[in-house]
C-alpha positions in Angstrom: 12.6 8.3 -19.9 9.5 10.5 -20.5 7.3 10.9 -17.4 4.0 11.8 -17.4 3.3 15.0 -15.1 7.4 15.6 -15.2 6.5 18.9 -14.5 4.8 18.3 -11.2 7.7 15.6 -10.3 10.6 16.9 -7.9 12.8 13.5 -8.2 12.1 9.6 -9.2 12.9 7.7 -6.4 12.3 4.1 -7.9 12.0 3.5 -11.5 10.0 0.6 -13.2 12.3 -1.7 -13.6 13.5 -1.7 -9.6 9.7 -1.9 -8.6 9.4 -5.1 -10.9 12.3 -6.3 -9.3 11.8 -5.8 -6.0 8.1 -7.3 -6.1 9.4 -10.1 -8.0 11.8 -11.2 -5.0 8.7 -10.3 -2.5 6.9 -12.8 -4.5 9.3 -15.2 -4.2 9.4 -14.8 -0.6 6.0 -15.0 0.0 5.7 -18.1 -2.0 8.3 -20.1 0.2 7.0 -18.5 3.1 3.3 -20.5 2.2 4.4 -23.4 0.3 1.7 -26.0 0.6 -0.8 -23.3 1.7 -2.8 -20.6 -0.1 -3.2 -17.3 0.6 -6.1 -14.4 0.9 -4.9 -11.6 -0.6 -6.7 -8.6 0.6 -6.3 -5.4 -1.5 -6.4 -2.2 -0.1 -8.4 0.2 -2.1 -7.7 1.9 -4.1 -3.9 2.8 -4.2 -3.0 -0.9 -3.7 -4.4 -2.0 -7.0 -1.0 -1.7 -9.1 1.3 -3.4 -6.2 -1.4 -5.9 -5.7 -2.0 -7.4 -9.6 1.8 -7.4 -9.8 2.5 -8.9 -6.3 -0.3 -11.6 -6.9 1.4 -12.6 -10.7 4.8 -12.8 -8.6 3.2 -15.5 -6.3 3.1 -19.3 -7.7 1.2 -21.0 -4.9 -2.9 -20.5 -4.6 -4.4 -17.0 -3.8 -7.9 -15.5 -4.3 -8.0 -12.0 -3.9 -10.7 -9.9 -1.8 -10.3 -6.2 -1.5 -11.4 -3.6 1.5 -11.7 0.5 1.1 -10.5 2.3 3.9 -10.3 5.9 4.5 -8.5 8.3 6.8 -7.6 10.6 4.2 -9.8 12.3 2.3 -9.2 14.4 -0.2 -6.1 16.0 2.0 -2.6 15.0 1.8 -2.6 14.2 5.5 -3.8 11.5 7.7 -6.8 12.6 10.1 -5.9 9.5 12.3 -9.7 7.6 12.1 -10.4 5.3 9.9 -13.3 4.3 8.7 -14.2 0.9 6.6 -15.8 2.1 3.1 -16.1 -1.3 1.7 -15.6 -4.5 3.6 -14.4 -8.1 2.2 -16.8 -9.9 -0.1 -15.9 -13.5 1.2 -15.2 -15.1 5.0 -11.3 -15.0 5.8 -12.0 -17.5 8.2 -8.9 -19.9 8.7 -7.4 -18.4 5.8 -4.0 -17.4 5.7 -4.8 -13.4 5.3 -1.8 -11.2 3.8 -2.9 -7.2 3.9 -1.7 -5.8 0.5 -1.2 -2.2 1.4 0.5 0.3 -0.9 2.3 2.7 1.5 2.4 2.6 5.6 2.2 6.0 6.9 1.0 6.8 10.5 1.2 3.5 10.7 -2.8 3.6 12.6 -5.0 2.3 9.6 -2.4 -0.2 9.3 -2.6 -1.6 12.6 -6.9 -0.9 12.9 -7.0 -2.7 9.8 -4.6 -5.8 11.2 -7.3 -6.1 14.1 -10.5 -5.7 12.1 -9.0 -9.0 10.1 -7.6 -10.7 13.1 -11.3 -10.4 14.5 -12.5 -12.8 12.0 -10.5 -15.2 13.0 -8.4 -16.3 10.6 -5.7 -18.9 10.4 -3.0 -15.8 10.3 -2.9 -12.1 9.3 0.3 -11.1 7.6 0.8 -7.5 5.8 3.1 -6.4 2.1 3.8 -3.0 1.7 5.0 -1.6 -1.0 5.9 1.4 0.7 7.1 2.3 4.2 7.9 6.0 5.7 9.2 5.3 8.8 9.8 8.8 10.0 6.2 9.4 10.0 5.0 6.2 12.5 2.7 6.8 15.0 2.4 3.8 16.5 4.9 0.3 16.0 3.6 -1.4 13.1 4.5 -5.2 11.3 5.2 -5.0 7.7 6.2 -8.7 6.9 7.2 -8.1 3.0 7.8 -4.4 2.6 9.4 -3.0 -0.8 10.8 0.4 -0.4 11.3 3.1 2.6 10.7 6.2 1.3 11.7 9.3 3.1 9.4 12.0 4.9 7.9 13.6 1.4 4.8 13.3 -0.7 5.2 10.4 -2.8 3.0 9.3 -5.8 3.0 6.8 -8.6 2.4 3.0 -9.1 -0.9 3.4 -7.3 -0.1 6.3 -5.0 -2.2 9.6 -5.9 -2.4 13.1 -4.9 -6.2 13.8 -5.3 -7.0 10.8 -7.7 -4.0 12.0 -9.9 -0.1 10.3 -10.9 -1.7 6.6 -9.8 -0.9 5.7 -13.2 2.6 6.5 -13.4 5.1 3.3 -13.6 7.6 4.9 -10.9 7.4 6.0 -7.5 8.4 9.6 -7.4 8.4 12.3 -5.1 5.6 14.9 -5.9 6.8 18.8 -6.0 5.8 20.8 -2.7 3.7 23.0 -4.3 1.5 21.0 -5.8 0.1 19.0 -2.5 0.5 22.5 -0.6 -1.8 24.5 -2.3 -4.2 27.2 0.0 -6.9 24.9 0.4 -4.7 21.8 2.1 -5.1 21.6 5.6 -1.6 21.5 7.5 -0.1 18.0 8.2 -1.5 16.4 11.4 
């Protein structure tokens, strides 16, 4: 398989066709786990996009998608633990079932802020997807519901995960070479 920015690629850790799997049988899941209900699907901006229009085409009872942008990034490869709401929901969640569609849980804390600033609106429930989970770096004890993939303590990119607004476009989830996330101007990990 050719891979876009092979060069800046230390391994593949899922390919295509196991991420298409694997959010096919979350799909499934989800859609026993709300048969005869529908779901609010909020997206997390921006590196939940891919997961998200897969996850929701996986799904065969009702969803309407919303989507929120939060930051505690940057532009550095490190969480600065505060998180900050760049773009809140369009429509009320308000007894809706909400489910979080987050692309990778890191800290775990914008996770968990984010779980409270939906709960707050009170909706009927607040569950989370993920498609990714690094478990070695939680902060705090954090819920993931319908979780894809652990991925070990390394910078990983693809299928919606970037390294400064580069490799969201590549179909697998790879780990990103050291020296391209550690350059001089990246601030050491928090």
């Amino acid at each position: 398989m050719t891979v876009m920015y092979q060069d800046d690629l230390k391994t593949v850790l899922y390919t295509e066709a196991e991420i298409a799997a694997r959010v096919a049988e979350l799909g499934a899941r989800i859609s026993r786990d709300y048969e005869g209900k529908s779901i609010a699907l909020v997206g997390v901006l921006n590196g939940a996009v891919v997961f998200l229009a897969d996850l929701m085409r996986a799904i065969t009872v009702p969803v309407h998608v919303d989507m929120v942008a939060i930051s505690s990034y940057g532009s550095y490869s490190s969480t600065s633990g505060v998180a900050r709401i760049m773009k809140d929901l369009d429509n009320s969640v308000e007894s809706q079932h909400v489910l979080i569609v987050e692309d990778i849980v890191d800290t775990g804390l914008t996770l968990n802020y984010l779980v409270d600033y939906m709960r707050a609106r009170n909706p009927a429930s607040v569950k989370v997807a993920a498609m990714l989970s690094k478990p070695s770096q939680h902060r705090v004890k954090v819920q993931v519901d319908y979780l894809g993939f652990e991925v070990p303590d390394e910078f990983v990119v693809g299928y919606g995960l970037d390294f400064a607004q580069r490799y969201r476009n590549l179909p697998c989830i790879a780990v990103l070479k050291p020296e391209i996330y550690a350059g001089p101007d990246t601030p050491p990990t928090l």
